[in-house]
N, C-alpha and C positions, 0 to 999 in steps of 0.2 A: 458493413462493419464486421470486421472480422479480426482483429487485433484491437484491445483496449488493453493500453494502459492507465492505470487509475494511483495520482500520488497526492503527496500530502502529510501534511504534520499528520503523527502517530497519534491515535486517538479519536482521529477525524470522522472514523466510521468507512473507511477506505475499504475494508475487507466485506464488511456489511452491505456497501455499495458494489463492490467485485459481484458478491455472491447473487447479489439480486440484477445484476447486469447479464451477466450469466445465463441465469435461468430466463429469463424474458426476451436475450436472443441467442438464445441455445450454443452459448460459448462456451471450451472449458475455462476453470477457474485456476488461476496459480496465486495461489498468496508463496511470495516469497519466502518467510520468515518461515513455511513450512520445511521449506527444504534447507536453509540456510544454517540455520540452527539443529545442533546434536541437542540429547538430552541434557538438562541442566546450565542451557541457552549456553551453551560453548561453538561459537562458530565454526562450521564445519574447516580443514584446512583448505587454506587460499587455492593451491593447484586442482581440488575438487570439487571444491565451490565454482570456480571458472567453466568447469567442464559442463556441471551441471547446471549452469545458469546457460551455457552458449544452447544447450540442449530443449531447456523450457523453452528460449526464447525464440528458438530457428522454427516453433512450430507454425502450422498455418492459422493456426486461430485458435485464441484465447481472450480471455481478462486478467491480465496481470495487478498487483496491488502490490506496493510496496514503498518504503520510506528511506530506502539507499538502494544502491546497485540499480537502479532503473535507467542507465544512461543507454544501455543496448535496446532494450524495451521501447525506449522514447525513440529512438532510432529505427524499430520497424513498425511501431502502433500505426493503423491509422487514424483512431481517435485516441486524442489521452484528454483523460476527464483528469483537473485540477480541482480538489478539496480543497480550497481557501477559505478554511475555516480558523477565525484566531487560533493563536496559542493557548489562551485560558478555556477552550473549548476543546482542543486536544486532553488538558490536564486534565480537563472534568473528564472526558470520555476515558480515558486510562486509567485512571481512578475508580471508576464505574467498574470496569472491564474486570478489575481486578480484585472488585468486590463480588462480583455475580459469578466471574469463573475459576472460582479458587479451587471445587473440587476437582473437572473435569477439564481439561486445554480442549477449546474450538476448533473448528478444523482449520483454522489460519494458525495455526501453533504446532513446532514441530514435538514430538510423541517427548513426555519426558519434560516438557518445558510448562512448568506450572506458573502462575504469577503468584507471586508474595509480596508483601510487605518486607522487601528486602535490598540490599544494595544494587542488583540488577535493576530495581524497578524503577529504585533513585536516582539512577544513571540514567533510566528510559523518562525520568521526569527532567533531569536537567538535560537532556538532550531534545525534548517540548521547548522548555523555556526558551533553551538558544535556538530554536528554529529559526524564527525572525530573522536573527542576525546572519545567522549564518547556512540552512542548507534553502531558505527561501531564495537568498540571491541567485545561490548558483541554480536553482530551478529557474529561473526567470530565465537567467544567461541560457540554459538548455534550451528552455520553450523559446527564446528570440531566433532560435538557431534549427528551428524543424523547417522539415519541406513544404510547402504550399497547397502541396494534397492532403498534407495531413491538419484533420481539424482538433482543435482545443476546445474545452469546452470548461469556460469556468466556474465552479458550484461555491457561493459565499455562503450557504448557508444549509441547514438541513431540509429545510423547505423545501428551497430550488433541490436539491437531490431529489427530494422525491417527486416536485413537478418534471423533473429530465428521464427521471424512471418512468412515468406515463406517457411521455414522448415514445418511449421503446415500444410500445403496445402492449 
């Protein structure tokens, strides 16, 4: 294992799973949202974002995590671990997130990007709700479309997360 990418509705605990993937088999860690985002969650611009995404992604090994932009990721992982955890479980974990890490951003947050109780977050909540509908498909369509060596591995639940974290040693 030496590429993981790890996706999933936001809130799923995708970064938390990155981080402890990681360290159990001595991967580095990329949470996207770190680099993606400037201060004051403004997307870095498009032709810098690109450069800097082709760069994380060319490396030899990592754990990626992330809830868009994983199309090149899914394209070189050879394990991508699926967070298929409902929607109202994303909501609760976002919610969560953003009650515990109000003073200091985790290191899946890029510098500058605090969570509030504000329009950003209500965008990050109706962007939960419409998972379902809409980036679940197009993940499905992605994962029907991986190569044969590369394995899936699908987690419903926080449980199974942490039985597949015991798998790792």
């Amino acid at each position: 294992m030496e590429r993981v990418a790890i996706v999933g509705v936001p809130g799923a605990g995708k970064s938390t799973l990155a981080r402890a993937v990681g360290e159990r088999c001595g991967l580095p860690v990329v949470h996207l949202d770190a680099h993606y985002f400037e201060p004051g969650w403004q997307p870095k611009p498009a032709d810098e974002w690109q450069r800097i995404y082709g760069d994380l992604v060319s490396g030899d090994r990592w754990v990626m995590d992330g809830a868009f932009a994983m199309d090149r990721a899914l394209d070189r992982a050879d394990v991508v671990v699926v967070l298929d955890l409902p929607r109202r479980q994303g909501l609760v974990g976002a919610i969560k997130r953003n009650l515990h890490r109000r003073r200091e951003p985790p290191p899946d947050f890029a510098p500058g990007c605090r969570e509030r109780f504000d329009r950003q977050f209500f965008r990050l909540l109706r962007f939960i709700w419409r998972y379902d509908r809409l980036d679940r498909r197009e993940l499905e369509k992605r994962l029907a479309g991986l190569r044969a060596d590369q394995q899936v591995v699908r987690l419903r639940s926080r449980a199974e997360a942490a039985a597949y974290l015991r798998t790792l040693g």
